[in-house]
C-alpha positions in Angstrom: 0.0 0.0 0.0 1.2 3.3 -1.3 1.8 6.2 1.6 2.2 9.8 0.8 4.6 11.7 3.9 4.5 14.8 4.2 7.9 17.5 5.0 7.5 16.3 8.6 7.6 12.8 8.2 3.8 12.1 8.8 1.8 9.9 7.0 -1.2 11.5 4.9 -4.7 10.1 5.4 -6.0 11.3 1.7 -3.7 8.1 0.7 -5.3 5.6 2.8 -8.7 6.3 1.6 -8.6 4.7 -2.0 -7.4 1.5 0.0 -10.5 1.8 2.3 -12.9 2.6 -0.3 -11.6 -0.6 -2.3 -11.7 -2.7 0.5 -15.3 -1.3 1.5 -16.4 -1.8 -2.5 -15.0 -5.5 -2.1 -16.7 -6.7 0.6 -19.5 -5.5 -0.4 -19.6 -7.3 -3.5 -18.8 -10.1 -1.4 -21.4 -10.3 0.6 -23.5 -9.7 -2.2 -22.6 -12.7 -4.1 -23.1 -14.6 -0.6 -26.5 -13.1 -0.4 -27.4 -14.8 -4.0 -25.8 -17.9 -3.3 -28.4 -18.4 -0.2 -31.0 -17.2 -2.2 -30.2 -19.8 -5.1 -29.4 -22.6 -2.4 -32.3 -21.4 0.1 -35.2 -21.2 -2.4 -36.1 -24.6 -3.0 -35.6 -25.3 1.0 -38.3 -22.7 1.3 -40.9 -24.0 -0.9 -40.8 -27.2 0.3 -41.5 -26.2 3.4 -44.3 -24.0 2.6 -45.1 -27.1 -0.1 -46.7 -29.1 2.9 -48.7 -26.5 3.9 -50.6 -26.5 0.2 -53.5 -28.6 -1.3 -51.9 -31.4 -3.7 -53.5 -29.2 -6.7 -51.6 -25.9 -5.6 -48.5 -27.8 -5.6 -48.2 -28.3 -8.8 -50.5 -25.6 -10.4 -48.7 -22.7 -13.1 -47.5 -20.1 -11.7 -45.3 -21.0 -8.7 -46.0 -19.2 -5.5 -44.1 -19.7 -2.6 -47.2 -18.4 -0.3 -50.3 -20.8 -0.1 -53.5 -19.3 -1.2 -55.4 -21.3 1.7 -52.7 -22.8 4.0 -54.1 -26.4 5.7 -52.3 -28.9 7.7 -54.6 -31.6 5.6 -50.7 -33.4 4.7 -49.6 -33.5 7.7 -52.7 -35.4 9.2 -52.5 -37.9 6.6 -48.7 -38.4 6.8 -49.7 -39.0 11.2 -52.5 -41.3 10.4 -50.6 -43.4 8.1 -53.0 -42.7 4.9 -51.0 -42.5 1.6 -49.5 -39.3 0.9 
């Protein structure tokens, strides 16, 4: 890292800012790619789980939602009582 000193020897702070601003910039865009890559890893997580909370006609209606329209446990009774899922 480049330092600019001044006629008494001290260092100059207007050099260190390009070095922050880049570092600030690069984590930035770090955390951003992080951010996708959960959101691309995370997404199918999340509508599975929100899958069992839907009708078997929801599930695989066009378009995909992630929300159910009319939430119901119905699954999850049948999947305790031992009926065929």
């Amino acid at each position: 890292m480049a330092t600019a000193t001044t006629t008494t020897g001290q260092t100059s702070s207007i050099a260190k800012r390009p070095a922050i601003w880049s570092k600030v910039l690069e984590r930035t865009l770090l955390y951003a790619a992080l951010l996708v890559c959960v959101l691309l890893i995370g997404a199918p997580f999340l509508y599975m789980i929100t899958g069992s909370f839907r009708y078997n006609a929801e599930i695989f209606s066009y378009p995909l939602t992630f929300i159910p329209r009319s939430p119901t446990l119905e699954n999850y009774v049948r999947l305790l009582n031992g009926s065929e899922i």
